[in-house]
N, C-alpha and C positions, 0 to 999 in steps of 0.2 A: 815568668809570665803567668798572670792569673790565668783560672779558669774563665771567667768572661772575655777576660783578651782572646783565647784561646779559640773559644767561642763564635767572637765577631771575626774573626782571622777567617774560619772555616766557611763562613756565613758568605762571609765577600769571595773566596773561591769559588764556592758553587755558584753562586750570582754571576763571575766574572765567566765561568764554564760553561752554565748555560745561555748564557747572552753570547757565549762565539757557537752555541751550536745554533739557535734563534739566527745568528746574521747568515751561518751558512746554510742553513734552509731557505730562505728566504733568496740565494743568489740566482739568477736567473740559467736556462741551459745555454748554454753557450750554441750559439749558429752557425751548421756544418755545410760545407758545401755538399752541392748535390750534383748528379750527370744521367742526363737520358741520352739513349740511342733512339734516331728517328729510324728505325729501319735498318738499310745498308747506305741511306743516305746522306745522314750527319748526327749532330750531335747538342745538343744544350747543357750549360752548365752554369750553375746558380755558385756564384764565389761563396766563401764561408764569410758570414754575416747580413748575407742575401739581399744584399745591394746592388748587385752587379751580373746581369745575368749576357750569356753569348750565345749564340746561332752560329753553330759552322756546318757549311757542306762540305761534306767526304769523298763524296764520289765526283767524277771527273766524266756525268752521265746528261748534263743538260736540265737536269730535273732539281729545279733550285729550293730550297728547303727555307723553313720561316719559323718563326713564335709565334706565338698570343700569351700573354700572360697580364694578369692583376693583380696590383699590388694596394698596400694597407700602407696609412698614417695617418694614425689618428685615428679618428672621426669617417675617414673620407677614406673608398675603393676607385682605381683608377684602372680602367683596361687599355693595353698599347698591344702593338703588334711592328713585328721588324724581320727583316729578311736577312741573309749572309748576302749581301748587294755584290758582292767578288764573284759568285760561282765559289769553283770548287779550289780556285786560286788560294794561296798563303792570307792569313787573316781570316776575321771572323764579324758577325755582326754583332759588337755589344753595345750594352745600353747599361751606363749607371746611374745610380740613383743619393740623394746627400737630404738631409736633413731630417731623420728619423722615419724617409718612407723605403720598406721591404718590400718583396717579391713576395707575394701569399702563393701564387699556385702561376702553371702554366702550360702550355699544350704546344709542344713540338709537331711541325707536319711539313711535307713533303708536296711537292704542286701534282705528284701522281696519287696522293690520298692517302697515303702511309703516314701514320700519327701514333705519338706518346696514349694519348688520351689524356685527360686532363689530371697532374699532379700536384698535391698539395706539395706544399713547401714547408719542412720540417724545421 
């Protein structure tokens, strides 16, 4: 092998090494679920890829617990609000989401005034 084969050999390595470091910079973080406690009286939980977010009430106290949260796609911010509609019964309230719109933030709270306060969505 000549020295110029030798050469362009080297050339397209580094080319080929820094173009998979360039693609892995560039890969996005990957979306981890998230979980608040409202108190002692439930709980919310954002799935990983935060599409899908739940309201459950925990206590078995009359005192029924809710969201609020806004979410992103696009262009466009949407606020919804949803309760655990069961009480403190098996199940929870969730609510998914499909075609590239997330859960940006949300605010777990309680009907006796017990609250997250408002959480971004990581």
């Amino acid at each position: 092998m000549t020295r110029g084969k030798r050469a362009a050999r080297r050339a397209v390595v580094v080319i080929a090494v820094s173009g998979l470091g360039a693609a892995i910079a560039v890969q996005p973080a990957e979306a981890h679920a998230q979980y608040a406690r409202i108190g002692t009286r439930g709980t919310v939980q954002i799935a990983t890829g935060h599409t899908t977010i739940a309201v459950c009430d925990t206590a078995a106290d009359g005192v029924g617990v809710s969201v609020e949260f806004w979410t992103r796609g696009g262009p466009f911010t949407h606020y919804y609000s949803m309760s655990d509609a069961n009480g403190s019964q098996q199940g929870c309230g969730v609510w998914q989401f499909q075609g590239g719109t997330v859960i940006d933030r949300f605010n777990g709270y309680a009907a006796n005034g017990v609250s997250t306060g408002w959480i971004n969505v990581s």
